[in-house]
C-alpha positions as CSV (number, residue, x, y, z in Angstrom):
1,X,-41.6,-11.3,-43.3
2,X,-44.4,-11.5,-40.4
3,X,-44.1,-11.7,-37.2
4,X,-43.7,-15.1,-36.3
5,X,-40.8,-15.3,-38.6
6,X,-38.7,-13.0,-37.1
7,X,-39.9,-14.6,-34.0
8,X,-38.7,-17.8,-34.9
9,X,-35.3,-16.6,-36.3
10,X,-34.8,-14.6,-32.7
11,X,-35.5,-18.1,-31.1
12,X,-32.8,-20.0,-33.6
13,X,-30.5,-17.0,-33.2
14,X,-30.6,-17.2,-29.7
15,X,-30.4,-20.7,-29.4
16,X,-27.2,-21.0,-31.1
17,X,-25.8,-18.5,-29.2
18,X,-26.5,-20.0,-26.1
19,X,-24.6,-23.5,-27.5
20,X,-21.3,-21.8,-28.3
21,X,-21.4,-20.2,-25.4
22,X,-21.9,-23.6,-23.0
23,X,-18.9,-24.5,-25.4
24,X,-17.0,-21.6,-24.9
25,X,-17.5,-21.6,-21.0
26,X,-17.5,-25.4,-20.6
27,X,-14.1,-26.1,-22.6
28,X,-12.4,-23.2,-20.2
29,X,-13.4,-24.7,-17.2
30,X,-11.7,-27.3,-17.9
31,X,-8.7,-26.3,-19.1
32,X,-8.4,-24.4,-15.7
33,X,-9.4,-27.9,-13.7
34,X,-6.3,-29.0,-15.3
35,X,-4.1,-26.5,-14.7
36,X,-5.2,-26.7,-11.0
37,X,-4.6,-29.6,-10.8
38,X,-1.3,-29.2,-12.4
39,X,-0.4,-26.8,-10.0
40,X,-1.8,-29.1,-6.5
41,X,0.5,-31.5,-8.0
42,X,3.7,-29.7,-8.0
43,X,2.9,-28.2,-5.0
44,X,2.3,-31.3,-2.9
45,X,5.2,-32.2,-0.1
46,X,7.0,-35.6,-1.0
47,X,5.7,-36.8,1.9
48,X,2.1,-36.7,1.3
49,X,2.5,-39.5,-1.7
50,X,-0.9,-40.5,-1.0
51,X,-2.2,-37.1,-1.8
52,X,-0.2,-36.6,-4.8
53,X,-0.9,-40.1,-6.3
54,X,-5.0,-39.2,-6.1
55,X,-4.1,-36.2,-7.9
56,X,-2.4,-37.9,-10.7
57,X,-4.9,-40.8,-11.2
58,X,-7.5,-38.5,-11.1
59,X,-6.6,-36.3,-13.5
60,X,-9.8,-37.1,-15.7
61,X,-11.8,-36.9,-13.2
62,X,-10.6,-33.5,-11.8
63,X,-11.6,-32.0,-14.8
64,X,-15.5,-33.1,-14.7
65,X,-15.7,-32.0,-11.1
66,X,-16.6,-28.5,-10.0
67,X,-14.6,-26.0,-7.4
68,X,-15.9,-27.6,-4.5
69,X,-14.5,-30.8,-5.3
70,X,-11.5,-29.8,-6.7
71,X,-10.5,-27.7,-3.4
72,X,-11.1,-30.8,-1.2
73,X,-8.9,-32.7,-3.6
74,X,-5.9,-30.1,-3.2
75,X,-4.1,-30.3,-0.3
76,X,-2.5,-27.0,0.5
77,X,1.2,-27.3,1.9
78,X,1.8,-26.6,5.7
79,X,2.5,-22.7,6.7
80,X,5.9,-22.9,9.0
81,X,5.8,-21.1,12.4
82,X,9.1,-19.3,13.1
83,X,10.0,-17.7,16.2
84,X,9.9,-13.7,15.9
85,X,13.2,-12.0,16.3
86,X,13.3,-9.8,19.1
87,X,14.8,-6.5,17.5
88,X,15.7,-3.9,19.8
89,X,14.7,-3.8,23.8
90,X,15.4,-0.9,24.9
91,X,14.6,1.8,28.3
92,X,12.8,4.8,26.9
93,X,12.6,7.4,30.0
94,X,10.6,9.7,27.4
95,X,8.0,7.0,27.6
96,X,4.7,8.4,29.3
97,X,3.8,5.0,31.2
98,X,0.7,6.2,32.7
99,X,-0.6,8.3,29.5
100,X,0.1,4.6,27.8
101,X,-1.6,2.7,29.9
102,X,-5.0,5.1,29.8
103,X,-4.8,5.0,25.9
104,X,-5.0,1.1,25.6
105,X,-7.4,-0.8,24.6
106,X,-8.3,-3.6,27.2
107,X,-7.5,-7.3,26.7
108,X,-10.6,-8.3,27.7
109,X,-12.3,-5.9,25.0
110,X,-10.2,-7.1,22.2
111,X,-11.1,-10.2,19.7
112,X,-10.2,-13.4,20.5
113,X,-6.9,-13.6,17.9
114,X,-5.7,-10.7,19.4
115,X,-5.8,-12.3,23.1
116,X,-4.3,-15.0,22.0
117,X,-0.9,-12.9,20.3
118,X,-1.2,-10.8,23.4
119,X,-0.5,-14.1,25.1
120,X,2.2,-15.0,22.8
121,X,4.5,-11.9,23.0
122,X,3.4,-11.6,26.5
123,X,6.0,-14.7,26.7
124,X,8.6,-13.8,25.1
125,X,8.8,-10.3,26.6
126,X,8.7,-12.0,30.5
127,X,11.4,-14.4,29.4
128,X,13.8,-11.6,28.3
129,X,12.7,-9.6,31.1
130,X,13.4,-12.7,33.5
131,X,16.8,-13.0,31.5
132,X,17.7,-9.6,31.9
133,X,16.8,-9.0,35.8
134,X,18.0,-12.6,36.5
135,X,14.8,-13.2,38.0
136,X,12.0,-16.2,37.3
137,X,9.3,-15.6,35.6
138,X,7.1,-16.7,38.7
139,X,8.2,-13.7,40.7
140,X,6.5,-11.6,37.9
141,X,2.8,-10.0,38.7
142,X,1.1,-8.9,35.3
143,X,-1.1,-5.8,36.3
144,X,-2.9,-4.9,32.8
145,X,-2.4,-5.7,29.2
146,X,-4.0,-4.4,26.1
147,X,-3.0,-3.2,22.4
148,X,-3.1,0.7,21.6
149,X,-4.7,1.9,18.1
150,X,-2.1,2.3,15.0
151,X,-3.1,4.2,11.8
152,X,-0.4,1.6,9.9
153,X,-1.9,-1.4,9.6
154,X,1.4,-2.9,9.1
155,X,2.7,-2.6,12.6
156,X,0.7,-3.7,16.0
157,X,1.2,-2.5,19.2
158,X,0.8,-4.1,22.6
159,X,1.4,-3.0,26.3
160,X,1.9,-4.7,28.9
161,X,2.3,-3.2,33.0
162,X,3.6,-5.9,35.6
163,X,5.5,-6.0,38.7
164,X,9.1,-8.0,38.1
165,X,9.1,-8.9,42.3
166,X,11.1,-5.0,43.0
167,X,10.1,-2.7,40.1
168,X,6.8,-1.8,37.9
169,X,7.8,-1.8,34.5
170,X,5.4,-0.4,31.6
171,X,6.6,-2.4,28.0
172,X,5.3,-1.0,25.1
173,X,5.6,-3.7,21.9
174,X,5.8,-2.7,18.5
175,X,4.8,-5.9,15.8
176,X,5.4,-5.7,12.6
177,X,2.5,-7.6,11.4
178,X,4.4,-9.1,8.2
179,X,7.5,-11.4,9.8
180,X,6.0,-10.6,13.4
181,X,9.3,-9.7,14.4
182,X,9.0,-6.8,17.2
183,X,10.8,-3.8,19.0
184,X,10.1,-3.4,22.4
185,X,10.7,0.0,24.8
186,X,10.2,0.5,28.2
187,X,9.7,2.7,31.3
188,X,9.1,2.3,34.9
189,X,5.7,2.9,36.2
């Protein structure tokens, strides 16, 4: 055999190789468009018929379409906010207020997700302050706020200083970053 001959068979070899594999690759594509799309279906709220009913009717043409189209097509269902529990709130004399407050991380230095769940618990720990004291909410002066450094990423933890109209009150928050449901201690300043 010469050269070109083998060249010829490397060409034919390869050639073929490269059709079963468009097969190969092309036929499992599309059995995973359908099972997507399978998937979108059953996971689509009765409410959102309209939704579903493109999904069913176009089930051929899900499978010819790529990722792109397929991820507009699927509607994903709506996450649910809950309300965190408040788990303990407790005074914590042993709590160094000042050594707390130097430790922080500023709010203004933080990302903008983090200001905005600073804002959050910030609420709900003036409303059970408010409760507590039997004061309003207005009479309260916040001072400084910021989030101190955890080596568990599991848990955040945010402080908070503010006057409640008679006392200065340090509240250190402990998150659990899963459910969001938090512990809170504090100390006067």
């Amino acid at each position: 055999m010469n050269n070109k001959t083998l060249l010829g068979l490397a060409a034919i070899i390869a050639m073929t190789i490269m059709v079963v594999a468009g097969f190969y690759f092309n036929s499992k594509s599309n059995g995973q468009a359908d099972t997507v799309a399978t998937t979108a279906k059953a996971s689509v709220p009765q409410g959102e018929e309209a939704v579903t009913s493109t999904i069913i009717q176009g089930g051929d043409e899900v499978t010819n379409t790529d990722k792109a189209d397929l991820q507009e097509k699927v509607v994903a269902p709506e996450k649910k906010s809950r309300i965190p529990a408040l788990l303990s709130f407790e005074f914590d004399l042993n709590q160094d207020s000042t050594g707390t407050i130097e430790s922080m991380i500023p709010y203004r230095d933080l990302p903008e997700f983090e200001q905005a769940k600073i804002r959050q618990y910030q609420n709900y720990i003036f409303e059970k302050t408010a409760k507590d004291t039997g004061k309003s909410v207005n009479d309260f002066s916040l001072q400084e706020r910021g989030a101190l450094e955890t080596e568990d990423p599991s848990h955040s933890v945010y402080v908070y200083k503010f006057h409640t109209g008679s006392d200065c009150e340090v509240h250190m928050v402990d998150i659990d970053a899963n459910t969001g449901d938090y512990q809170v201690s504090y100390n006067y300043c």
